[in-house]
N, C-alpha and C positions, 0 to 999 in steps of 0.2 A: 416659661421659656424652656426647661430644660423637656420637658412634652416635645416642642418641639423642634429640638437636635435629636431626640431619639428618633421622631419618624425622619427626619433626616436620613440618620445613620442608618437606619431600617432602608430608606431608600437607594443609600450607596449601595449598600451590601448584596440588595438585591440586583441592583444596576450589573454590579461585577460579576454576581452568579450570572447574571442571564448573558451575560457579555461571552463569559467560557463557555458555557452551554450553548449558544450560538455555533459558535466554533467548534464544538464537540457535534453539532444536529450535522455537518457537514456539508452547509445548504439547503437547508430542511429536508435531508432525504432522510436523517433519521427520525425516525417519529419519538421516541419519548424525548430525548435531549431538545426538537424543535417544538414540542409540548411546554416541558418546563421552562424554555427560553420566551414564549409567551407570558407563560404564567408569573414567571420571574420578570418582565420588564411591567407585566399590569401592577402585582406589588409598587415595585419602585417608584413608576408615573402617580396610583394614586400616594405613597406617603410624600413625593415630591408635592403634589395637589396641595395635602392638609399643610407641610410647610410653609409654603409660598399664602398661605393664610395670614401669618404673622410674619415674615421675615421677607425683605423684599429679595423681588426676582432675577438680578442680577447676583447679590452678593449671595441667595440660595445657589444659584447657578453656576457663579466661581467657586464656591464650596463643593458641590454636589462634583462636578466634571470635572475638577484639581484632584482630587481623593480621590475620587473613582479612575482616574489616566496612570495614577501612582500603581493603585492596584490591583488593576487589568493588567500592567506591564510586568510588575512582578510573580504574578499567577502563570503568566505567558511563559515568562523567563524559567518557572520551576518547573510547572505542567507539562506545557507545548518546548521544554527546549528552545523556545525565541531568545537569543542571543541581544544584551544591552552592551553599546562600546560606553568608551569613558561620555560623549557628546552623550548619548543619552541619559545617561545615568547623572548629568550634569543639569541638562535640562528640567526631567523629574524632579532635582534638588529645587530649583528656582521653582516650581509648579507649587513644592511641597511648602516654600519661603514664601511664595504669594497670599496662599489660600492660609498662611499663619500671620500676615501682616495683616490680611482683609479681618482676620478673626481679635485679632488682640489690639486694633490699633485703630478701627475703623469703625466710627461714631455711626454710621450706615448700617450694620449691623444689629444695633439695637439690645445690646444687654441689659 
């Protein structure tokens, strides 16, 4: 099990790199950043793949897209200067309180 929270976590990580990188390609007019924004979302879809082996695909899915919404915003926020008011920064909270009840509370999961 714990194989597969790593390619997990492999797959956020990669999710959030490609997510900046995006945003850095400028609408793919730059080529390496729209390069690795490829490269970096193939990683993440295939360790999403080997997850979704063992763990089903909703509670992958609210794991995967709760952590990665967290921190694509906070990347945003340091990186890009994108500005959270308190509603954001609120919502994030509840995102971050979801994806921690699905994990420790929720027989779906499968530990």
């Amino acid at each position: 099990m714990l194989h597969t929270y790593l390619f997990l976590g492999i797959a956020i990580v990669a999710e959030v790199i490609a997510t900046s990188l995006l945003k850095a390609s400028d609408g793919f007019t730059r080529l390496l950043p729209g390069a690795l924004t490829i490269l970096f979302y193939g990683i993440a879809f295939y360790c999403l793949s080997v997850t979704l082996k063992v763990l089903p695909t909703g509670i992958v899915y609210a794991i995967w897209s709760g952590i990665g919404i967290v921190l694509i915003s906070v990347i945003s926020w340091v990186l890009f200067k994108q500005s959270l008011d308190f509603p954001a920064i609120f919502g994030l909270s509840l995102i971050i309180a979801g994806v921690m009840v699905v994990n420790l509370f929720s027989k779906s999961v499968g530990h």
